[in-house]
C-alpha positions in Angstrom: -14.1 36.0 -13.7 -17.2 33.7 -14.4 -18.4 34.2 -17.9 -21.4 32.8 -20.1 -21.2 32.5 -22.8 -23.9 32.1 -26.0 -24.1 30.6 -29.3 -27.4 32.8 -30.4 -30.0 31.3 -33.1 -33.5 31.2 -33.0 -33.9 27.7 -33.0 -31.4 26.4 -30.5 -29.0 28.2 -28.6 -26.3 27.4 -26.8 -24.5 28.0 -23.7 -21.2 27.3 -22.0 -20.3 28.7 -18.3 -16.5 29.0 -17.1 -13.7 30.8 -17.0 -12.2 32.4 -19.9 -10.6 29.5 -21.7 -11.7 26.5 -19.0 -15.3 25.5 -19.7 -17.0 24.3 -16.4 -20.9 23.3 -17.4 -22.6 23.8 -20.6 -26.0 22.7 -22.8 -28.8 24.0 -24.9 -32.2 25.9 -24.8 -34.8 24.9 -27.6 -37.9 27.2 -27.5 -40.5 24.3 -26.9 -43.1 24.5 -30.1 -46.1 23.5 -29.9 -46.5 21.0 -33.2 -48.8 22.5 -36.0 -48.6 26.1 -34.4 -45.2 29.1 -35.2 -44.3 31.0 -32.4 -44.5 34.9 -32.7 -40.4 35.7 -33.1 -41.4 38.3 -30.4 -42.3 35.5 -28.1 -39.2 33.4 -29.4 -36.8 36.1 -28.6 -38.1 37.3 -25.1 -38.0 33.5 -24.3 -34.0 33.0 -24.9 -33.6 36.3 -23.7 -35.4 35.2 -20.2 -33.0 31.5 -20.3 -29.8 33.3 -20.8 -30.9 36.4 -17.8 -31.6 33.1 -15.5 -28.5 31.6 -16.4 -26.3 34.4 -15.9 -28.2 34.7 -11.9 -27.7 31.0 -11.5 -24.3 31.0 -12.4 -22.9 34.3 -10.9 -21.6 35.8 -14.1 -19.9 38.4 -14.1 -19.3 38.5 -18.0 -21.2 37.9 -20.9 -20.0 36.6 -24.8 -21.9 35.5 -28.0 -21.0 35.2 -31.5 -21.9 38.3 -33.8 -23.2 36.9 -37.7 -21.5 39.6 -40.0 -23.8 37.9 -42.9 -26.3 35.2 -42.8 -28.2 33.6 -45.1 -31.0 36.0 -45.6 -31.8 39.6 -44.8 -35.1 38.0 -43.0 -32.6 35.9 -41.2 -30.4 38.6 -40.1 -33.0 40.5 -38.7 -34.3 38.2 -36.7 -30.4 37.4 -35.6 -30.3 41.0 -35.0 -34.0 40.9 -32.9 -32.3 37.9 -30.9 -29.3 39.5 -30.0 -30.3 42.9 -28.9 -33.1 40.9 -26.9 -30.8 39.1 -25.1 -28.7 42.4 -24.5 -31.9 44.4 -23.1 -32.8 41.3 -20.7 -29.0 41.2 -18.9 -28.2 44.8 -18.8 -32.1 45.1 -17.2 -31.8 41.8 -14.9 -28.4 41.5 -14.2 -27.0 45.1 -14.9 -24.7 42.9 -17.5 -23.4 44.0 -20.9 -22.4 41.4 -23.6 -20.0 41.7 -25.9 -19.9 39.8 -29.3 -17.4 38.7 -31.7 -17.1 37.8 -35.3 -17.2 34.1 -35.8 -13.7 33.9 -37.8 -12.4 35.6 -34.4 -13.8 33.4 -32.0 -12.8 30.1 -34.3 -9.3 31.4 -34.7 -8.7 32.3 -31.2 -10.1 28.6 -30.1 -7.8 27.2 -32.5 -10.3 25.6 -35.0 -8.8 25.5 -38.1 -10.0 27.7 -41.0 -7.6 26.0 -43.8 -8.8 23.8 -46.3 -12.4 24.7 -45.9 -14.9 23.4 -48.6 -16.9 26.0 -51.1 -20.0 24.5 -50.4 -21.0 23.4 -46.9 -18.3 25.2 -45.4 -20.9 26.7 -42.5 -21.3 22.8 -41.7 -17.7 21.7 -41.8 -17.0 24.5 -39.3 -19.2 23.3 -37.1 -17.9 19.9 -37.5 -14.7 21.3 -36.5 -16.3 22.8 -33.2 -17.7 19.6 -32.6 -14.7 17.6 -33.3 -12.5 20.2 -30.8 -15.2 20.0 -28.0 -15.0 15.8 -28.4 -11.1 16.0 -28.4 -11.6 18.1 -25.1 -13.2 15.5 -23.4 -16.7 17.6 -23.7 -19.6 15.4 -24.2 -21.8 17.8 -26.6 -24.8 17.1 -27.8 -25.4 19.5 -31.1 -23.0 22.0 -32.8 -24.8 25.1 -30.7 -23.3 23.5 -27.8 -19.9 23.1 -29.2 -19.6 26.7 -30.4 -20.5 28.1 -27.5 -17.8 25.9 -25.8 -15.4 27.1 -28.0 -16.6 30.6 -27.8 -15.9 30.2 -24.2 -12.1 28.6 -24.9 -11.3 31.5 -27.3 -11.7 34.0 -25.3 -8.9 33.4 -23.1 -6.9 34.5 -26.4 -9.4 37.1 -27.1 -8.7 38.5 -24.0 -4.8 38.2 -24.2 -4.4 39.6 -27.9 -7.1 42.6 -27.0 -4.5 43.6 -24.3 -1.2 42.8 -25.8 -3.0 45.3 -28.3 -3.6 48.2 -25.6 0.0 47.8 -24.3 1.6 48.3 -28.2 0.1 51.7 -27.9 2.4 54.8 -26.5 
C-alpha cells in the first residue's frame, strides 16, 4: 500500500511517500511569494491542495495521511489550518477519488517513537520538532526543515497506527 503522507501548514508543507512505516522519497512545497505582495489564503490553499493531488498521481497512492492540529496558536490560525486541510481533502477525493485521514499529533509522535518525556513548558512545539528532526537524521534521512521530518515520521508511525487500530477491532466480540 503506497501512502502519502502530509505535514499541513500554510507556509510549508511537507511530504513523505512510502509504505506504512518505510519512507521511500520525501521534500517540501513552499507557496512561492512574490516579495512585498500576501497571497489570498484562497489562492494559498487551492495551491497545496493542487501539489499534494499531483503528488498522489505521480506517486500511485493509494492512501492518504496528515496531522490533525487539536489547538493551535490562534483561532485565525486554526481556521486557516482547518481551510488547508479540507482543501486538500476536496482536491484528492475530486482528482484521485482519495480520502485522507488525519491524526492527532501526540498520536502520530507516539506511534513513531519520538519521545514525549521531559518536554520543556516553553518551546515545547520546537523541541518536538527537534525530536522529528533528530529521529529522521538518526534514520539516515537527509531532511531539510522540520515539515519534512514530520511528515517522515507521520509516515513511520503509521505502521503502529495501523497495527494498534486493528489489534483494537480484534479485542471486540
Amino acid at each position: 500500500m503506497k501512502v502519502l503522507a502530509l505535514d499541513l501548514s500554510t507556509t510549508r508543507t511537507g511530504w513523505a511517500v512510502g509504505e506504512p512505516g518505510k519512507v521511500e522519497s520525501f521534500g517540501s512545497w513552499k507557496y512561492p511569494r512574490i516579495k512585498g505582495e500576501t497571497p489570498e489564503d484562497v489562492d494559498l490553499f487551492l495551491w497545496y491542495a493542487k501539489k499534494a493531488a499531483e503528488k498522489a498521481v505521480e506517486a500511485h497512492i493509494s492512501y492518504c495521511v496528515g496531522e490533525d492540529w487539536v489547538r493551535g496558536p490562534s483561532a485565525l490560525q486554526m481556521l486557516r489550518s482547518g481551510a488547508l486541510r479540507g482543501s486538500v481533502m476536496t482536491m484528492l477525493k475530486f482528482t484521485t477519488v482519495l480520502d485522507i485521514m488525519f491524526f492527532p499529533p501526540s498520536e502520530w509522535r507516539k506511534a513513531a517513537g519520538i519521545d514525549l518525556k521531559g518536554l520543556p513548558k516553553k518551546g515545547r512545539r520546537k523541541e518536538l520538532k527537534s525530536r522529528s528532526i533528530e529521529k529522521c537524521q538518526a534514520e539516515g534521512l537527509d531532511v531539510k526543515n522540520d515539515d519534512e521530518a514530520e511528515a517522515c515520521q507521520i509516515l513511520v508511525g503509521l505502521a503502529n497506527l495501523i497495527d494498534t487500530d486493528t489489534a483494537a477491532l480484534e479485542e471486540k466480540p
